[in-house]
C-alpha positions in Angstrom: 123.1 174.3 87.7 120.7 173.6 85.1 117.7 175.7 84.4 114.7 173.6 83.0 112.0 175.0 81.0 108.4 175.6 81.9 105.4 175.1 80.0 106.0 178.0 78.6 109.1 177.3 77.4 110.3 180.2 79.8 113.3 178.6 81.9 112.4 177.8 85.6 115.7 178.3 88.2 116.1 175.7 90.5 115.6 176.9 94.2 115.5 175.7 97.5 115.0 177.4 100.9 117.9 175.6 102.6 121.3 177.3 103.4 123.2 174.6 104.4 123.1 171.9 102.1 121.7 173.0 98.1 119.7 169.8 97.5 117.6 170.0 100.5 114.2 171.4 100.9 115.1 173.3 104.2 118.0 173.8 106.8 118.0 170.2 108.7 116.7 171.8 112.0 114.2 173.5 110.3 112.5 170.2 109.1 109.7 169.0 110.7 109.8 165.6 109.6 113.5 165.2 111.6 112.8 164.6 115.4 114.7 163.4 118.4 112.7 160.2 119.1 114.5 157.1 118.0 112.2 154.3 117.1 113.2 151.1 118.6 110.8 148.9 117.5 109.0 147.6 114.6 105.7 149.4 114.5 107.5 152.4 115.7 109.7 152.2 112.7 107.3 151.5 110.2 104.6 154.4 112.1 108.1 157.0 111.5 108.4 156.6 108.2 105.0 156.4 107.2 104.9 160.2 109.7 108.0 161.3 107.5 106.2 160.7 104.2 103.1 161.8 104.4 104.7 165.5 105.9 107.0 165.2 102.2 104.2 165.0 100.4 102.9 168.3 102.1 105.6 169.8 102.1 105.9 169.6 98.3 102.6 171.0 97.8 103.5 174.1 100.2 103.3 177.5 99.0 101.4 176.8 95.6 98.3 177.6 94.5 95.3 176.1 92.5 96.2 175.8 89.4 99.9 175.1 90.7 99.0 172.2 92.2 96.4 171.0 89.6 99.3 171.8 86.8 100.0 168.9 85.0 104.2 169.1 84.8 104.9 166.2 82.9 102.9 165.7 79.3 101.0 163.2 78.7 101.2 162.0 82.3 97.6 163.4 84.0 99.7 163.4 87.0 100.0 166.2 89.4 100.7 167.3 92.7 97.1 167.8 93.7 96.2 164.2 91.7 98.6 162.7 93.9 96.8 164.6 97.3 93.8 162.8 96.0 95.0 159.4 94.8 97.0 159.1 98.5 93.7 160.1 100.1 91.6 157.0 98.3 95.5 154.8 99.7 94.2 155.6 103.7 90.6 154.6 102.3 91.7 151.7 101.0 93.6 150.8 104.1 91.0 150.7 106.5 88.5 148.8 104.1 91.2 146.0 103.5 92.6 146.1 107.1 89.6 147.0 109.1 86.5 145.8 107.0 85.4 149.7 107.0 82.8 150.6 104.6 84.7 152.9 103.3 84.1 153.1 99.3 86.4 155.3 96.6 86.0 159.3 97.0 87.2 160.3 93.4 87.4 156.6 91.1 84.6 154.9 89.3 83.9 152.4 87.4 83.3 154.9 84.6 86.1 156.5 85.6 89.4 154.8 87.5 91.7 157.8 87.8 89.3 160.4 88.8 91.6 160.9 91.6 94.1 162.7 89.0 91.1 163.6 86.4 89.2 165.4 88.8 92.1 167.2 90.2 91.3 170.7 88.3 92.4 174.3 89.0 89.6 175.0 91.6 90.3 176.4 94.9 87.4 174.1 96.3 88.6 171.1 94.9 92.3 171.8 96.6 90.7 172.7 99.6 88.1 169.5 99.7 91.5 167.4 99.1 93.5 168.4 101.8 90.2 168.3 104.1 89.8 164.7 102.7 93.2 163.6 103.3 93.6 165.1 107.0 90.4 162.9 107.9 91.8 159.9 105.9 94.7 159.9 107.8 93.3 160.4 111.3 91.0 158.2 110.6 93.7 155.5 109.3 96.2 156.5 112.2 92.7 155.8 114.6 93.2 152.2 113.6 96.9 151.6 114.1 96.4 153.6 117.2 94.0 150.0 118.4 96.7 147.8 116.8 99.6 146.6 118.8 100.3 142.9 116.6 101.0 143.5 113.2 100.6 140.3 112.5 96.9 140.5 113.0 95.0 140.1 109.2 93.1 141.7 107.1 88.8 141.5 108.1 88.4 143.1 105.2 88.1 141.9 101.3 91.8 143.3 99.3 92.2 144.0 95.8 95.9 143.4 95.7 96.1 139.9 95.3 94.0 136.9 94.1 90.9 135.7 96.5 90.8 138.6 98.5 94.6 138.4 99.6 95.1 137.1 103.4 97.3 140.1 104.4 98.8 140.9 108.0 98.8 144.7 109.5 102.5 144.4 108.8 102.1 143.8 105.0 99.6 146.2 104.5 101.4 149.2 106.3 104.6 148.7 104.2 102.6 148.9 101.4 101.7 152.1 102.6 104.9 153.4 103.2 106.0 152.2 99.7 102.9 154.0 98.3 104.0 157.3 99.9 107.4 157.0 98.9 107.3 156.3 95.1 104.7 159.1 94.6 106.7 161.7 96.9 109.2 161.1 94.3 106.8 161.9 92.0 106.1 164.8 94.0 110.2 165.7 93.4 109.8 165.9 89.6 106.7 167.4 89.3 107.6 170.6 91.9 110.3 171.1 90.1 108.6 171.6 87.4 105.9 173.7 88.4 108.3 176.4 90.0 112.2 174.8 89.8 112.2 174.4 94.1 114.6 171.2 94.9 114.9 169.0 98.2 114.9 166.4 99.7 
C-alpha cells in the first residue's frame, strides 16, 4: 500500500476505520448514510442521494481540526475541506434563490472576491464553526422547500445564473444539479483527506 507524503514531506499511511472491506470509510453497518428504506420513486430517489452526499461530505471532515480542515492539500489548488463546507453552503443558497425566488444573496463570494468561499476558509476555529452552523441552516432551509414540493416539474420563480436569460429550469433539473454538485466535490473531499491525514473510503 502506498504511503504518500505530507506537506512535510513526512509520509502519511493510509488508514481507514473499516474492518471489513480496506477501501471503505467504516464497517457497512456502521454507516449512517446506508438505511433500510428503498426509494421507489423519483423525488425519493433523487431526495436519497442528495441525504447520502451531503453525510460524505461530513463524514470526510470528521475528526479534524482547524487548521486540518482549512489545510490546503493540493498546491496551487486553494481548495480544501473546509472551502468546500463553504462553497456547498452558498450551492443550498443558490438553490432556493433560483428555485424559490428567496432573497437569499452569497455568504462568502463578492464581486471583489468570487472564491471567498475557499479564500476565506482559514485556520480559525470560528470560522469552522460559523461553516458548519451555515451549512446546517442552508440545508434545512433548502430541505424546507422540497419538503412543499411534490411536482418536480414545477420551475424556477427565481432569476438562475446557469444558463442564458435567466434559464427556465424545473425542480427536477435543479436538484440533480445539486446532487452532481455534492458528488464531484465529495470526491474532492476523497483526495484532499487523504492528504491531510492518509484516511481512505468510500
Amino acid at each position: 500500500m502506498s504511503t504518500p507524503a505530507d506537506e512535510t514531506g513526512n509520509e502519511a499511511t493510509r488508514w481507514t476505520e473499516a474492518t471489513v472491506f480496506a477501501d471503505m470509510w467504516v464497517d457497512p453497518d456502521d454507516d449512517p448514510r446506508e438505511t433500510e428504506v428503498d426509494s421507489d420513486d423519483e423525488r425519493a430517489v433523487l431526495l436519497d442521494y442528495l441525504r447520502y452526499y451531503r453525510l460524505t461530505l461530513e463524514l470526510k471532515c470528521a475528526d479534524l481540526d482547524a487548521e486540518q480542515l482549512a489545510r490546503r492539500s493540493s498546491p496551487p489548488s486553494t481548495m480544501s475541506l473546509l472551502g468546500l463546507v463553504r462553497h456547498l453552503t452558498e450551492g443550498e443558497r443558490h438553490f432556493r434563490r433560483v428555485m424559490a425566488g428567496e432573497d437569499a444573496p452569497k455568504l462568502y463570494c463578492t464581486a471583489e472576491d468570487r472564491d471567498g468561499d475557499w479564500n476565506g476558509a482559514v485556520a480559525d476555529p470560528a470560522v469552522v464553526d460559523d461553516a458548519w452552523q451555515q451549512w446546517r441552516t442552508e440545508m434545512a432551509a433548502s430541505d424546507r422547500l422540497l419538503d412543499g414540493v411534490t411536482d418536480l416539474g414545477v420551475h424556477n420563480a427565481g432569476v438562475s445564473d446557469l444558463g442564458p436569460d435567466g434559464a427556465d429550469l424545473s425542480m427536477r433539473e435543479m436538484l440533480v444539479a445539486q446532487v452532481v454538485e455534492y458528488a464531484r466535490h465529495c470526491g474532492h473531499a476523497d483526495l484532499l483527506r487523504e492528504r491531510v491525514d492518509g484516511r481512505v473510503g468510500q
